[in-house]
N, C-alpha and C positions, 0 to 999 in steps of 0.2 A: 763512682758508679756502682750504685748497687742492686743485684738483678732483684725481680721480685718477688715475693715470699711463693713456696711452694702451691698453695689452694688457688692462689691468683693466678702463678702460670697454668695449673690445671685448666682452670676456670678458660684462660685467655685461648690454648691450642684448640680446648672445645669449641671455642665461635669461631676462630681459623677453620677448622676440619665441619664445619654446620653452615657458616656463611660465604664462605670463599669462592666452594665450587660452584653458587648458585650464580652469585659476583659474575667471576667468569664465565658462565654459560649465556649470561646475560649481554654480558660485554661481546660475547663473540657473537652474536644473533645481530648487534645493531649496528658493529663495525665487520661485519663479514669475516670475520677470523679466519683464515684455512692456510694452505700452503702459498709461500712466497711474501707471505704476511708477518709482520712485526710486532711483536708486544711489546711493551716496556713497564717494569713493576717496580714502583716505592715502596717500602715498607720502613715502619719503625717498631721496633718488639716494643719498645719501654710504651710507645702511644696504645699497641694493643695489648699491655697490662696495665692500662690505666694511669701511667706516671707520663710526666715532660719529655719530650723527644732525648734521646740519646742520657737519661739519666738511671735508667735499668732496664739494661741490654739483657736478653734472653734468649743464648742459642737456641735452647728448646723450641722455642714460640718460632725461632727463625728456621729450622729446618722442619718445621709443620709448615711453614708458607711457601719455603721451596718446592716442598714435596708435592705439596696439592699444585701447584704454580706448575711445577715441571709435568706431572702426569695431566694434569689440561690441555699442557703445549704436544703432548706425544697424540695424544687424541684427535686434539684440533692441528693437527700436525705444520702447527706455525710456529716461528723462531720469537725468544723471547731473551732480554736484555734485564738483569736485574741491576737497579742504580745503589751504587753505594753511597754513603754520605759524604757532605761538604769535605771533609777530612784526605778523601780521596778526589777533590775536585770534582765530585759524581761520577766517575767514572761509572762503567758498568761492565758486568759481568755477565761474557757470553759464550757461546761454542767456538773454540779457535778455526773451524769449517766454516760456523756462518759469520765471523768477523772477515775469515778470508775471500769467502764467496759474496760479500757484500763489499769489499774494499773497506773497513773499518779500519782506524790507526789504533796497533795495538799498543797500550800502555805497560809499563813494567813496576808492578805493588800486586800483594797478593791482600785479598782485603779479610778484615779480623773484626772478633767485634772492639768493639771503639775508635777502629778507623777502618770504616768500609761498611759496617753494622752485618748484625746478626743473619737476617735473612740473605742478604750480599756474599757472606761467607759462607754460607751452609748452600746454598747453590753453586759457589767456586767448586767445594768439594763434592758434591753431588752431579754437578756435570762429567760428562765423558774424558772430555779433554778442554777442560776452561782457559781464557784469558780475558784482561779487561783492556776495554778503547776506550777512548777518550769523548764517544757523543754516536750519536745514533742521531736515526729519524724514521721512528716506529709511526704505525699503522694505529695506532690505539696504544691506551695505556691507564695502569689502573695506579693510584698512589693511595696508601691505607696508611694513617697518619700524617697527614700535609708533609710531605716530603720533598715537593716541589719536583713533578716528573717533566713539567710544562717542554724545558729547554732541549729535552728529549724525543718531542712528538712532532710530526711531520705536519707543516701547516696545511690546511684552517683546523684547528682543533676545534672539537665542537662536545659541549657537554652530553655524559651518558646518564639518565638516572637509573639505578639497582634497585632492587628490590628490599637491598637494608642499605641503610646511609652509615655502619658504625660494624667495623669486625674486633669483638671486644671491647675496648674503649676506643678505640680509633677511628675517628673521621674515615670514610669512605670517599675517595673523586674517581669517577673513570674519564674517559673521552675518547673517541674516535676521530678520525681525521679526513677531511675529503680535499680534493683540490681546488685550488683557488677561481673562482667565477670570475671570468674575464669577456668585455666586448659592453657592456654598458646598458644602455636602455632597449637596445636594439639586437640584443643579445636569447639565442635561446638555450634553454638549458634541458627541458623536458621531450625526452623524445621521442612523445606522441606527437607535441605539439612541432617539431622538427618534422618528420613525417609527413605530416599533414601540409605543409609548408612545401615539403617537397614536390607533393603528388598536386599542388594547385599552382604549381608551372612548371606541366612540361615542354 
């Protein structure tokens, strides 16, 4: 694993710190972002310096993603989960408050790069008081580098598009999530048209 040449992580933290908070701002506007709400963020440093997932890990790149990640979540004052990789079973890296005010199972690995990835570790230590659980079920969720946040995210997932598809070299997914539509043909959802229904039998 070799991290990548200096001008490329330059290069890489700059579209972190130019694309990210737009990402997020974006994502929070179409999944409601705010307090009592869930994020969950993939990231792979080596995808956003242009090489193969997990073959040039880059702290640096990885505590530019925390950082912007974490002062979003302080703003939009909602709790966020960062996934580590395969290596840790994805585990994810959260506030040991909101793993315990959520009922979360906490896990015991402290995660590093090359098992847990960069971003994963720079928000362990960036956090107040971190641990990691074993799964979540976030409200929304952003994955920058196909990192598979899917297993993560509370169903129905439903795709977000951003305003850049690519942080760096890295693929860009968001998604938010709503709840499942249940009751059939005869089913309403919309609640004007509920309303209206209401007020034509009293």
């Amino acid at each position: 694993m070799t991290p990548p040449n200096r001008e490329i992580e330059a290069e890489s933290i700059a579209s972190v710190r130019r694309h990210l908070p737009a990402l997020l701002a974006h994502l929070a506007r179409e999944a409601n972002l705010g307090p009592g709400k869930l994020l969950v963020v993939g990231a792979s440093t080596s995808e956003v310096a242009g090489e193969r997932i997990g073959s040039a890990t880059s702290v640096a790149i990885g505590q530019a993603i925390a950082e912007v990640v974490l002062a979003f979540a302080r703003e939009a004052r909602c709790d966020v989960a960062f996934q580590c990789c395969e290596h840790l079973n994805r585990a994810l890296v959260v506030e040991r408050a909101v793993a315990r005010s959520r009922g979360f199972q906490e896990v015991a690995a402290i995660p590093v790069p090359g098992a847990g990835g960069a971003a994963a570790a720079a928000a362990y230590w960036a956090m107040e008081d971190a641990c990691l659980v074993s799964s979540v079920s976030a409200d929304a969720g952003i994955d920058i580098g196909d990192t598979i946040i899917g297993m993560h995210l509370r169903p129905v997932a439903v795709p977000v598009r951003g305003p850049v598809r690519e942080v760096g070299g890295a693929h860009v997914v968001m998604a938010k999530s709503r709840p499942p539509l249940v009751g059939g043909a005869r089913a309403v959802y919309d609640p004007d048209e509920a309303r209206r229904r209401m007020h034509a039998h009293p």
